[in-house]
LOTOR-718128 format. One record per residue: residue number from 1; residue in one letter; x, y, z of N, C-alpha, C in turn. Coordinates in steps of 0.2 Angstrom, whole numbers, plus 5000, padded with zeros to 4 digits. Each point is the difference from the previous one (the first is absolute). Example, Ala and Ser with C-alpha at 12.3 -4.5 7.8 and 13.67 -1.06 7.14 Angstrom:
LOTOR-718128
{num=1	residuo=A	n_east=5066	n_north=4972	n_up=5039	ca_east=4996	ca_north=5006	ca_up=5000	c_east=5004	c_north=5006	c_up=5000}
{num=2	residuo=S	n_east=4998	n_north=5005	n_up=4996	ca_east=5004	ca_north=5006	ca_up=5001	c_east=4996	c_north=5005	c_up=5003}
This chain:
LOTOR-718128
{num=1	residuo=X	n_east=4940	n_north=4778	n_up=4991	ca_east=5005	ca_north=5005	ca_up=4998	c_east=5005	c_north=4997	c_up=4995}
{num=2	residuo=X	n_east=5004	n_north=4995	n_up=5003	ca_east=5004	ca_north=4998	ca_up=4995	c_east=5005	c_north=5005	c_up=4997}
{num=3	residuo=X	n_east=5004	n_north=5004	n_up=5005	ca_east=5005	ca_north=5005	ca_up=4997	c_east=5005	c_north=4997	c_up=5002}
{num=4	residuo=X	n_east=5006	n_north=5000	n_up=4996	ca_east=5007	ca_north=5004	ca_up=5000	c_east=5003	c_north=5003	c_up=5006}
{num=5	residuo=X	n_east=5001	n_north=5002	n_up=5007	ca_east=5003	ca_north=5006	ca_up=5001	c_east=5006	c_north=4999	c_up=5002}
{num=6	residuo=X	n_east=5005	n_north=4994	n_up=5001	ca_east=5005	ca_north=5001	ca_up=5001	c_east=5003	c_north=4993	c_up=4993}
{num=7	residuo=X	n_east=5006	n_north=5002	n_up=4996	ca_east=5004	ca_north=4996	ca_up=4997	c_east=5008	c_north=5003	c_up=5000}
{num=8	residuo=X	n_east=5004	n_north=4993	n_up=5002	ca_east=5007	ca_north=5002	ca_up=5002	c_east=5004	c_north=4999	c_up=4993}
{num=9	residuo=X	n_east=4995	n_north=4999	n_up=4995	ca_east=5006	ca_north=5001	ca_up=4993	c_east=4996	c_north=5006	c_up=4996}
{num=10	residuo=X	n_east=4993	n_north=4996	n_up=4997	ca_east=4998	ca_north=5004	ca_up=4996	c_east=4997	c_north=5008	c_up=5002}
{num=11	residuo=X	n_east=5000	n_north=5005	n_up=4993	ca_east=5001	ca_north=5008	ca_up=5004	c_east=4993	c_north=5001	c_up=5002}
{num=12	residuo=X	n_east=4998	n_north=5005	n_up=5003	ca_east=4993	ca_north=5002	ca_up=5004	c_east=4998	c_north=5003	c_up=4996}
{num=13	residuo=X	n_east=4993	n_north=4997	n_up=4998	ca_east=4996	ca_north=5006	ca_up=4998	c_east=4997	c_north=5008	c_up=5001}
{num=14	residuo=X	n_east=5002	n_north=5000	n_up=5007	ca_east=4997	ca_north=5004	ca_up=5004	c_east=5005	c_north=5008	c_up=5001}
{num=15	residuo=X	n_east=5005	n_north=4997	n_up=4996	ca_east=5009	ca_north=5005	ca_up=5001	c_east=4997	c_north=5003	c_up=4995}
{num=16	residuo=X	n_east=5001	n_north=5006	n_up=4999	ca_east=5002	ca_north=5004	ca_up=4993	c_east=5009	c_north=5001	c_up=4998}
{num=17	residuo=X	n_east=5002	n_north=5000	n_up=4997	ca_east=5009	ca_north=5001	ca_up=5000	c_east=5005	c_north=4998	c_up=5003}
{num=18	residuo=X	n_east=5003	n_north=4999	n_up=5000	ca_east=5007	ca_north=4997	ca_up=5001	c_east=5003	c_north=5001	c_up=5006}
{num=19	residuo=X	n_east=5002	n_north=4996	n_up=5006	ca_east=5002	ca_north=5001	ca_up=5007	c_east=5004	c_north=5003	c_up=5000}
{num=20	residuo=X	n_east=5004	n_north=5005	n_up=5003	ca_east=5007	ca_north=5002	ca_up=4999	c_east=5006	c_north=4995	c_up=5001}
{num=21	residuo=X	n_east=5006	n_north=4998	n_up=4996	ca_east=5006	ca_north=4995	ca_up=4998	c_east=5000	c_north=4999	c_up=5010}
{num=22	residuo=X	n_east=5001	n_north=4995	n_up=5001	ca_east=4999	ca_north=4998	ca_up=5007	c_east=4997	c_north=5000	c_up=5004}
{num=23	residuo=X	n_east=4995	n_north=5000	n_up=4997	ca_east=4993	ca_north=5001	ca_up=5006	c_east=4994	c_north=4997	c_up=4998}
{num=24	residuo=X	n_east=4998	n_north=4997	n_up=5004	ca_east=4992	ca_north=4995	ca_up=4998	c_east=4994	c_north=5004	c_up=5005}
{num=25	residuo=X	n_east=4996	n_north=5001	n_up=4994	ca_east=4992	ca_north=5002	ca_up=5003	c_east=4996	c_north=4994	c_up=5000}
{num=26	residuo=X	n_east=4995	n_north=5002	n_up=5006	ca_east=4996	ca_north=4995	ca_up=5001	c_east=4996	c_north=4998	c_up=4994}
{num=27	residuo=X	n_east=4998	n_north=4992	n_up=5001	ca_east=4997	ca_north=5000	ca_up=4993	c_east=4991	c_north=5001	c_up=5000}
{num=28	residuo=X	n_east=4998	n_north=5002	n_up=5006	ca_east=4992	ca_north=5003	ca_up=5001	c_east=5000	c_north=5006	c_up=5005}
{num=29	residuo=X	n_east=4997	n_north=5004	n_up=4997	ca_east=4999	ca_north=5005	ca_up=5003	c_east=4994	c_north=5004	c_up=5001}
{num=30	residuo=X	n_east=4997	n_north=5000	n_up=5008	ca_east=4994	ca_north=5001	ca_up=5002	c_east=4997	c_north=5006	c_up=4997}
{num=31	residuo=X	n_east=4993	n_north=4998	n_up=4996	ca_east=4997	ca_north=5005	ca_up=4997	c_east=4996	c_north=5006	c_up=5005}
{num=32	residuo=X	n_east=5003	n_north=5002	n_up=5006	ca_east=4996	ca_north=5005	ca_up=5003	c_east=5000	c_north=4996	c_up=5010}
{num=33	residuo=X	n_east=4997	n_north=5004	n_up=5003	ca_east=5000	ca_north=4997	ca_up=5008	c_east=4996	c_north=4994	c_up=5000}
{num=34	residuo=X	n_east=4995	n_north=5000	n_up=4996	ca_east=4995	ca_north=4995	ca_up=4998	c_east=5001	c_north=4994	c_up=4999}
{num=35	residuo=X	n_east=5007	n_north=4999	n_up=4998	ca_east=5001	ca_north=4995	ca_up=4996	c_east=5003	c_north=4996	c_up=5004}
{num=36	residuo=X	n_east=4996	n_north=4991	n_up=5003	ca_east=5003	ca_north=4997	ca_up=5005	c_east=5006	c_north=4995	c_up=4997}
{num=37	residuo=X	n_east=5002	n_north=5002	n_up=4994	ca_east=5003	ca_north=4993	ca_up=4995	c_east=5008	c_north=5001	c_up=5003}
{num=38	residuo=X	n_east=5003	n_north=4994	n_up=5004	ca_east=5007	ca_north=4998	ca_up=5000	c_east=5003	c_north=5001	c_up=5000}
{num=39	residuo=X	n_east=5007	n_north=5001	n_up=4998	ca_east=5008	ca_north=5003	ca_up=4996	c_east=5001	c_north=4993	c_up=5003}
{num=40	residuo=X	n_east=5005	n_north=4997	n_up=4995	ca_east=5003	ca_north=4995	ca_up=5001	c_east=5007	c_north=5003	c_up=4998}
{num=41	residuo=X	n_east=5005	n_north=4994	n_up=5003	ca_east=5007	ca_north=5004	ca_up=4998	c_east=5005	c_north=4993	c_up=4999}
{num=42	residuo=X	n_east=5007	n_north=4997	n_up=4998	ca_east=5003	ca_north=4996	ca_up=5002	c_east=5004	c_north=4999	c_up=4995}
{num=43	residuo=X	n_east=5000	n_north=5006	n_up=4997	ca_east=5009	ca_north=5002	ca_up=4996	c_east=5004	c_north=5001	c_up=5004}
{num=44	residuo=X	n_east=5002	n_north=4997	n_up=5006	ca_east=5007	ca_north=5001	ca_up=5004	c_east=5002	c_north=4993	c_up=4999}
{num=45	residuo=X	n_east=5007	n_north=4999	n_up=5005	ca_east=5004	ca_north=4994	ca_up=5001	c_east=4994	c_north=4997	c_up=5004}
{num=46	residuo=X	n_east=4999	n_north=4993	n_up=4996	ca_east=4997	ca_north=4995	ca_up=5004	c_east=4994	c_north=5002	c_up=4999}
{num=47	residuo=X	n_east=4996	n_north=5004	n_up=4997	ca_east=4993	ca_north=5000	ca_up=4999	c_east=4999	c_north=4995	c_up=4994}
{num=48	residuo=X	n_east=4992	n_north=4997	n_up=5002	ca_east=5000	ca_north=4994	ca_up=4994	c_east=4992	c_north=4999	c_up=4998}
{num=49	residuo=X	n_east=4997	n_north=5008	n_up=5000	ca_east=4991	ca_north=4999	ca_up=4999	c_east=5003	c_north=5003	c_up=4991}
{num=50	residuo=X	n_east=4995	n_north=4997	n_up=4995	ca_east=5001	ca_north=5000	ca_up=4995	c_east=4994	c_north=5003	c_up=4997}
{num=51	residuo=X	n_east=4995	n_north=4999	n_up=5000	ca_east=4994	ca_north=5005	ca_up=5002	c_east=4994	c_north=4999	c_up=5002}
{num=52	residuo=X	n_east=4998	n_north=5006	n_up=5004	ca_east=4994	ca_north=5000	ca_up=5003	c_east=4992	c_north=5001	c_up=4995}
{num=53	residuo=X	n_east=4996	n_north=4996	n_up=5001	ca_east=4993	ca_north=5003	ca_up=4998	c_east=4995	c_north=5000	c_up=5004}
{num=54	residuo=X	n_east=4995	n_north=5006	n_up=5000	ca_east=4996	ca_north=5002	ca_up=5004	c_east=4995	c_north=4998	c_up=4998}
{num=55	residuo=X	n_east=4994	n_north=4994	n_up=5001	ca_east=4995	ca_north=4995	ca_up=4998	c_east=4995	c_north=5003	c_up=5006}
{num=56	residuo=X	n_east=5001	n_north=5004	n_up=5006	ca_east=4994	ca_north=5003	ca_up=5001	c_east=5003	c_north=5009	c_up=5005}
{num=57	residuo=X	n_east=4997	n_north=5000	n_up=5002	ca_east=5003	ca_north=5008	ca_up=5005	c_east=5004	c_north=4996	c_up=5003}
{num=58	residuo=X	n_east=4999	n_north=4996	n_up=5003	ca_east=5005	ca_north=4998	ca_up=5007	c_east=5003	c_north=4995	c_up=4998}
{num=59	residuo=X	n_east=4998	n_north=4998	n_up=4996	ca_east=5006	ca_north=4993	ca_up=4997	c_east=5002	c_north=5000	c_up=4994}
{num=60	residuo=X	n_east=5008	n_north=4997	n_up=5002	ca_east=5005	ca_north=4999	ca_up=4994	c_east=5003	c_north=4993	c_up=4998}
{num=61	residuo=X	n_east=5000	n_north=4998	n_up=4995	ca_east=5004	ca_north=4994	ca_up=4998	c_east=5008	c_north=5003	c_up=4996}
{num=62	residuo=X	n_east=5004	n_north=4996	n_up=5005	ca_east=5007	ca_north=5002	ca_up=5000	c_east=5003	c_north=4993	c_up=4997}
{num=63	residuo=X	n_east=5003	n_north=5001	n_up=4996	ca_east=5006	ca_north=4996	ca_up=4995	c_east=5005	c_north=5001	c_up=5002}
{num=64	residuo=X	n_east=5007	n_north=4996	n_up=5002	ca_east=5005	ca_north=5000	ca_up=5003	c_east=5003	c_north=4996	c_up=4993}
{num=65	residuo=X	n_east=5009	n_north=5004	n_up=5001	ca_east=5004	ca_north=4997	ca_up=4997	c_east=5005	c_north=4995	c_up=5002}
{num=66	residuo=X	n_east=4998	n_north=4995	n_up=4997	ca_east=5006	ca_north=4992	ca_up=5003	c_east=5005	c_north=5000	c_up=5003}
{num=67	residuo=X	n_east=5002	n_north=4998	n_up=5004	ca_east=5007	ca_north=5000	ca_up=5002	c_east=5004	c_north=5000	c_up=4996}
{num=68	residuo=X	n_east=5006	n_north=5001	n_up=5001	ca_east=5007	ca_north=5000	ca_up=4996	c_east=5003	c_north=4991	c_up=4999}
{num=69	residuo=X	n_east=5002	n_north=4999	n_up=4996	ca_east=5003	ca_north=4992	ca_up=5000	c_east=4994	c_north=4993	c_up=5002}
{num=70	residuo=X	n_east=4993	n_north=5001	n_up=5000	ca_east=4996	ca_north=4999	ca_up=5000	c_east=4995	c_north=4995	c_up=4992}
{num=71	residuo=X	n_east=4997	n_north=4997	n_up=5003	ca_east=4995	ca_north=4998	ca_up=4993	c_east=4994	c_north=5002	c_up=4999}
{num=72	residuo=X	n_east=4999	n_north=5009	n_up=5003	ca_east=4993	ca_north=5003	ca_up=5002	c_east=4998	c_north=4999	c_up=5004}
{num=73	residuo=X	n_east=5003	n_north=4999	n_up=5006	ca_east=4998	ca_north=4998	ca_up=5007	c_east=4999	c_north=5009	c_up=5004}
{num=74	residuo=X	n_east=4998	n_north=5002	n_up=5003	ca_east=4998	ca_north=5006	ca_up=5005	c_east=5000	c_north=4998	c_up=5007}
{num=75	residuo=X	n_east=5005	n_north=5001	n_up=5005	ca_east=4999	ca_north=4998	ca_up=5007	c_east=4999	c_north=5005	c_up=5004}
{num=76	residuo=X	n_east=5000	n_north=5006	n_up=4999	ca_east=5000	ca_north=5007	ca_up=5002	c_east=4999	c_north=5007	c_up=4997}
{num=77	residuo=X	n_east=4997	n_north=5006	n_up=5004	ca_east=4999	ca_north=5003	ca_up=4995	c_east=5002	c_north=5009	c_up=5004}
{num=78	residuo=X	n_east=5001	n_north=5005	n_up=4997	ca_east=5002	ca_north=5005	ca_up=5002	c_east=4998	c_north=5006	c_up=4996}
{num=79	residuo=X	n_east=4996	n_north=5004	n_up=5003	ca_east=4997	ca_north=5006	ca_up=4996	c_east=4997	c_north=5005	c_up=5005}
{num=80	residuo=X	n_east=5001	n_north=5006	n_up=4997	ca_east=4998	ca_north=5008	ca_up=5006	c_east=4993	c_north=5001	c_up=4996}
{num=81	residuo=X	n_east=4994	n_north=5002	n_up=5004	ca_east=4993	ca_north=5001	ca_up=4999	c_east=5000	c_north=5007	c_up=5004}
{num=82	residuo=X	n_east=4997	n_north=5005	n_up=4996	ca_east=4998	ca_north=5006	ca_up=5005	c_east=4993	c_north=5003	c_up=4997}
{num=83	residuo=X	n_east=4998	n_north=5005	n_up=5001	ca_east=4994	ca_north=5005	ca_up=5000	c_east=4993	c_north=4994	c_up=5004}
{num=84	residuo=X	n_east=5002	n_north=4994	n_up=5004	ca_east=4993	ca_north=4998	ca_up=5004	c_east=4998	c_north=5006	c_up=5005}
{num=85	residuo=X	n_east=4994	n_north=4996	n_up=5002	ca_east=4995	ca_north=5004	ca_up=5004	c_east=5000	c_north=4997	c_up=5005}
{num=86	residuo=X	n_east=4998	n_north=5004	n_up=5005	ca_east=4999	ca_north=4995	ca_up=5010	c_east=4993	c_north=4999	c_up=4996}
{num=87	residuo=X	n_east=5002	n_north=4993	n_up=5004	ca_east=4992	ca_north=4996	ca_up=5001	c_east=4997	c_north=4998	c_up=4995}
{num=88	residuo=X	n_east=5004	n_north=5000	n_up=4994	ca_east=4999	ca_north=4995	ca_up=4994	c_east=5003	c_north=4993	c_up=5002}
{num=89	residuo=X	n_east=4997	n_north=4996	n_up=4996	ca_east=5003	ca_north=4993	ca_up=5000	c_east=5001	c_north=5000	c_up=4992}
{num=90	residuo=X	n_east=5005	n_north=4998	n_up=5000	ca_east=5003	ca_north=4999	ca_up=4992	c_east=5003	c_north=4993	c_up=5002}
{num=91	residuo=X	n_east=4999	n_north=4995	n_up=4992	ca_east=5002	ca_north=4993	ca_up=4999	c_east=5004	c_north=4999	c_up=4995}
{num=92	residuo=X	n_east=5004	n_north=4998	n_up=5002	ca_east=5005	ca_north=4998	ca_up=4994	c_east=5000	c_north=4993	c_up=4999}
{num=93	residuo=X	n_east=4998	n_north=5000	n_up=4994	ca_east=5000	ca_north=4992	ca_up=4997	c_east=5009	c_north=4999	c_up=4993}
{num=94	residuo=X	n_east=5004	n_north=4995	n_up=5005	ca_east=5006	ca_north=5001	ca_up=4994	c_east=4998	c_north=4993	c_up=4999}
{num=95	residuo=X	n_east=4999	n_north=5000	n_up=4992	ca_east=4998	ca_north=4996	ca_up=4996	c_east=5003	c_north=4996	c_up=4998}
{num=96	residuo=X	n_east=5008	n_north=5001	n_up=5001	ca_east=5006	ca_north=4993	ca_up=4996	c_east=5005	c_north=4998	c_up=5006}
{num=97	residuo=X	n_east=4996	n_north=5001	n_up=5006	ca_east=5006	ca_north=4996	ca_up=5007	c_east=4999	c_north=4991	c_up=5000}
{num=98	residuo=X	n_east=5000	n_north=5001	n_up=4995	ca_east=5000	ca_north=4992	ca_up=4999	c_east=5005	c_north=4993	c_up=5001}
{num=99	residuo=X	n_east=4998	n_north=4998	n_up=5004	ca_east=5006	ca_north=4993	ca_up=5003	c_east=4995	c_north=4995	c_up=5003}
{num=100	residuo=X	n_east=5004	n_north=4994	n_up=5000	ca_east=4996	ca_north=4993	ca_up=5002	c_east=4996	c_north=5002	c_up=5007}
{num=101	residuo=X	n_east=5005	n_north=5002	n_up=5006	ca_east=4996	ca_north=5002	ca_up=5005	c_east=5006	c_north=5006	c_up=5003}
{num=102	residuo=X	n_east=4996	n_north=5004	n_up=5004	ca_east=5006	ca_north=5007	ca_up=5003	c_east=4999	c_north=4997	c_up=5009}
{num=103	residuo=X	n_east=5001	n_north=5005	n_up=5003	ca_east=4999	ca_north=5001	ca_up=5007	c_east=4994	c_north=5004	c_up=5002}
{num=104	residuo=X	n_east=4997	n_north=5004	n_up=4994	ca_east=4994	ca_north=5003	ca_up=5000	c_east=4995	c_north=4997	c_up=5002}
{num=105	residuo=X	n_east=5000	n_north=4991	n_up=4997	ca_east=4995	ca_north=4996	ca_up=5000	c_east=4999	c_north=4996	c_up=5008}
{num=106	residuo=X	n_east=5006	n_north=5003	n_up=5004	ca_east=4999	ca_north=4998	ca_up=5005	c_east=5002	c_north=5008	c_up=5008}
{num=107	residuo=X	n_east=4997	n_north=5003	n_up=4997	ca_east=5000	ca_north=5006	ca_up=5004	c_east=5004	c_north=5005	c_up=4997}
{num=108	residuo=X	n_east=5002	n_north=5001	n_up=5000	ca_east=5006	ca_north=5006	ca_up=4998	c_east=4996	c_north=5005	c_up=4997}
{num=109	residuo=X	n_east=5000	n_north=5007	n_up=5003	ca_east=5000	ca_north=5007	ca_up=4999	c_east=5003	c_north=5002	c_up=4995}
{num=110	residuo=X	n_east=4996	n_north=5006	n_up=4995	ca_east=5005	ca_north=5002	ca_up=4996	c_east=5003	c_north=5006	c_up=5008}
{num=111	residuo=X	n_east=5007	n_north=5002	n_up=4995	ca_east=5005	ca_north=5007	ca_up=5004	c_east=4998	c_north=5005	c_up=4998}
{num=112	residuo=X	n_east=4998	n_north=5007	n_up=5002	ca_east=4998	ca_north=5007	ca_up=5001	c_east=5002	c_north=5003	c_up=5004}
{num=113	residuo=X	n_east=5003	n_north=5006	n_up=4998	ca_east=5002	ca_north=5006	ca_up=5003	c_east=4997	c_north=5005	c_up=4998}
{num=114	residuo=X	n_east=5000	n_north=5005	n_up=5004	ca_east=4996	ca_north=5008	ca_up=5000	c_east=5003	c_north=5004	c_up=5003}
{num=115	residuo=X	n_east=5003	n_north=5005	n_up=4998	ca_east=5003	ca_north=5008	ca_up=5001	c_east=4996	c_north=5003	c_up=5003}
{num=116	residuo=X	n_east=4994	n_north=4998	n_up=4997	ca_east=4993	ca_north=5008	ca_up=5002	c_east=4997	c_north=4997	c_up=5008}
């Protein structure tokens, strides 16, 4: 698949017109009930996914933006995901968490939370 669906600078393809002056629309928007593809989100404080790509139904490669005061390093990462499905398994592959070694390498869970 190799799409696009979320980018936290460049505009959406998928938007027709202009957001109203203080407001941001999502930058994917589900073509129909049918449609199982993602919404990513992480224009708030603290949000730092840069963009997401859909590479098959259930899987995304996600791009994270460096830390601040940093030399490109990424130690963390913070983004809202909605329109999933129960009883899907969807995988996230983030492609630049790159460091000599983390705690990942030695057990550590990503954090997850769910409303629903």
């Amino acid at each position: 698949m190799n799409r696009v669906i979320y980018d936290s600078i460049d505009p959406s393809p998928y938007q027709q017109g202009e957001a109203p002056e203080g407001e941001i629309t999502q930058f994917y928007v589900p073509q129909g009930p049918d449609d199982n593809t993602l919404i990513f989100e992480s224009r708030f404080e603290s949000g730092n996914l840069r963009r997401a790509i859909q590479v098959y139904e259930y899987e995304y490669d996600l791009i994270l933006k460096p830390d601040y005061n940093t030399r490109g390093y990424t130690q963390w990462y913070y983004f809202r995901v909605s329109n999933t499905k129960a009883g899907k398994n969807y995988r996230f592959n983030i492609i630049n968490l790159i460091k000599p070694d983390s705690l990942y390498n030695h057990g550590m869970r990503p954090l997850m939370y769910s409303d629903a």
